[in-house]
C-alpha positions as CSV (number, residue, x, y, z in Angstrom):
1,X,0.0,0.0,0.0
2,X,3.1,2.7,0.3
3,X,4.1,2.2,-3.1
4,X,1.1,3.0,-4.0
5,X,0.7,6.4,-1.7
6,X,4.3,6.5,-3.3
7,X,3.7,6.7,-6.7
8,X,0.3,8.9,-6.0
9,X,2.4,11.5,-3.9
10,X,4.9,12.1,-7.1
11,X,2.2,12.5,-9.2
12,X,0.3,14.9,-7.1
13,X,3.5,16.8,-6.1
14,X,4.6,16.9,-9.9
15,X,1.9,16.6,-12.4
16,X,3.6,17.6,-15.4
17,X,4.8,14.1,-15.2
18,X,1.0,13.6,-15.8
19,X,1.1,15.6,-18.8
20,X,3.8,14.2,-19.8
21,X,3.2,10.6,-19.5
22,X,-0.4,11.3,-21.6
23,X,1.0,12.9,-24.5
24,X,3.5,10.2,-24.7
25,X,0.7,7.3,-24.4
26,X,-1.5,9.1,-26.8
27,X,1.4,9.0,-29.2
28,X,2.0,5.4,-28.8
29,X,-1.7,5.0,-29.9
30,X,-1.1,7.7,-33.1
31,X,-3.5,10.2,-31.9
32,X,-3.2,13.3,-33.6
33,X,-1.2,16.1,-32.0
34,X,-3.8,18.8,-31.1
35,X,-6.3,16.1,-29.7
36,X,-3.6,14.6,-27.9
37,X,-2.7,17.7,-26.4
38,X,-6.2,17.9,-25.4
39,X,-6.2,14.6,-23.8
40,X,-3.0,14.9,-21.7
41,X,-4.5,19.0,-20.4
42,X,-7.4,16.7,-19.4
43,X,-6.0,14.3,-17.7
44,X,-3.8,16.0,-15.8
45,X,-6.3,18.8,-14.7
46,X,-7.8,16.1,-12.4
47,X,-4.6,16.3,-11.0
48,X,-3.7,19.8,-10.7
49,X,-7.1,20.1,-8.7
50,X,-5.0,18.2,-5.7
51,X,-1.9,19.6,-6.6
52,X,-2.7,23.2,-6.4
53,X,-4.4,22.6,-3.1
54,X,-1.9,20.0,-1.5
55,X,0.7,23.6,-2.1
56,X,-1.4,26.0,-0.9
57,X,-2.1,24.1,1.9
58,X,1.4,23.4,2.4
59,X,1.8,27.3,2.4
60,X,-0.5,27.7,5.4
61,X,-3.1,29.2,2.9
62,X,-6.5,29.0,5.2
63,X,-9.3,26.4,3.4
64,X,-7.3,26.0,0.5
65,X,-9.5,23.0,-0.7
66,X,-12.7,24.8,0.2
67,X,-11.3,28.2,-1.2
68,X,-10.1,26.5,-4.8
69,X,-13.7,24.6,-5.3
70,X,-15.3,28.3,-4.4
71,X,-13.1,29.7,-7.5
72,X,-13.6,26.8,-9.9
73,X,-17.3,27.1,-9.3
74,X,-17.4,31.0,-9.7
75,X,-15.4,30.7,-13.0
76,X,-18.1,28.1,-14.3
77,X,-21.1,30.9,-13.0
78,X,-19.1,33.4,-14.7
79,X,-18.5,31.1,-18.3
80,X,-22.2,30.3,-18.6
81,X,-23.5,33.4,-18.0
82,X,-20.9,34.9,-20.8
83,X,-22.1,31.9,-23.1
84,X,-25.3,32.2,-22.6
85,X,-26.0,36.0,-23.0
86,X,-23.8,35.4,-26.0
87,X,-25.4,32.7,-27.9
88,X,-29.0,31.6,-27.8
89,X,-28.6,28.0,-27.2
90,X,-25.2,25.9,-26.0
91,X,-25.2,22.3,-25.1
92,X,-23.6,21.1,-21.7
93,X,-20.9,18.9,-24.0
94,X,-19.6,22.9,-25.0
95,X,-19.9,23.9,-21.8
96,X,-18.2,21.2,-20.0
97,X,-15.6,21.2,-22.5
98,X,-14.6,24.9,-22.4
99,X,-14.5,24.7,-18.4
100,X,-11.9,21.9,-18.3
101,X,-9.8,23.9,-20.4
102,X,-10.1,26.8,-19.1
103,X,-9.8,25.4,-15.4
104,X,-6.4,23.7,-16.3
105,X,-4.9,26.8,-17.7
106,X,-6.3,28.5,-14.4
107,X,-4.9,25.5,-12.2
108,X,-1.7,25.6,-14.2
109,X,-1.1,29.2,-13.2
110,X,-2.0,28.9,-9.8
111,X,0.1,25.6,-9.3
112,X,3.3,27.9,-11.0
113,X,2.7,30.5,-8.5
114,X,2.1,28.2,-5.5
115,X,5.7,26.5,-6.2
116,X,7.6,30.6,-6.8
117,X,6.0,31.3,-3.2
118,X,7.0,28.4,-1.7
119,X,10.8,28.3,-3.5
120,X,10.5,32.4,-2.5
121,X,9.8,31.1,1.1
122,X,12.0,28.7,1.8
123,X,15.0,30.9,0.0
124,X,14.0,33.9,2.6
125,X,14.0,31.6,5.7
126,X,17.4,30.0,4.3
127,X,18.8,33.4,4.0
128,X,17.6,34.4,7.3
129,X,19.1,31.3,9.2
């Protein structure tokens, strides 16, 4: 059971391996490149979800978990109410679609940050002694 808590912790603590290991799987199977792209950003925003909160978290950020869901549910409020004022009828497949993109170029940018902070954090408390 470690190994497994193991393999899960490296993944969560670094999902570009995520990505990574997609892309590569979906090239193995000779899916084409923009798809496969797709697939891998997919994947791996399942992942980022964790990741993003296991950081903040980690940075003493209060309700991280509780905090995130709050902003990935505000975004979604916010991209159906764009797309529906915009366009008279969109299905759920569009919808759905456009969130998980958009969430894993949010969760992306918030994992980035979460590792400068922490990297900016532990250099300052280094420095300091």
């Amino acid at each position: 059971m470690s190994s497994i808590q193991t393999i899960l912790s490296i993944l969560i603590v670094f999902p570009v391996i995520v990505f990574v290991g997609a892309w590569f799987i979906g090239r193995l199977l000779r899916i084409r490149k923009r798809k496969r792209l797709g697939i891998a950003a997919d994947v791996t925003t399942v992942v980022l979800y964790f990741a993003v909160a296991a950081v903040y978290d980690w940075l003493s950020v209060p309700n991280a978990w509780t905090n995130l869901l709050l902003l990935l549910l505000f975004i979604a409020i916010l991209v159906v109410a764009i797309l529906w004022k915009n366009k008279s009828d969109v299905g759920p497949q569009v919808i759905m679609r456009l969130l998980w993109r958009i969430y894993f170029l949010v969760l992306s940018t918030l994992y980035f940050l979460g590792w400068v902070i922490g990297l900016v954090r532990s250099i300052s408390q280094y420095v300091s002694g």
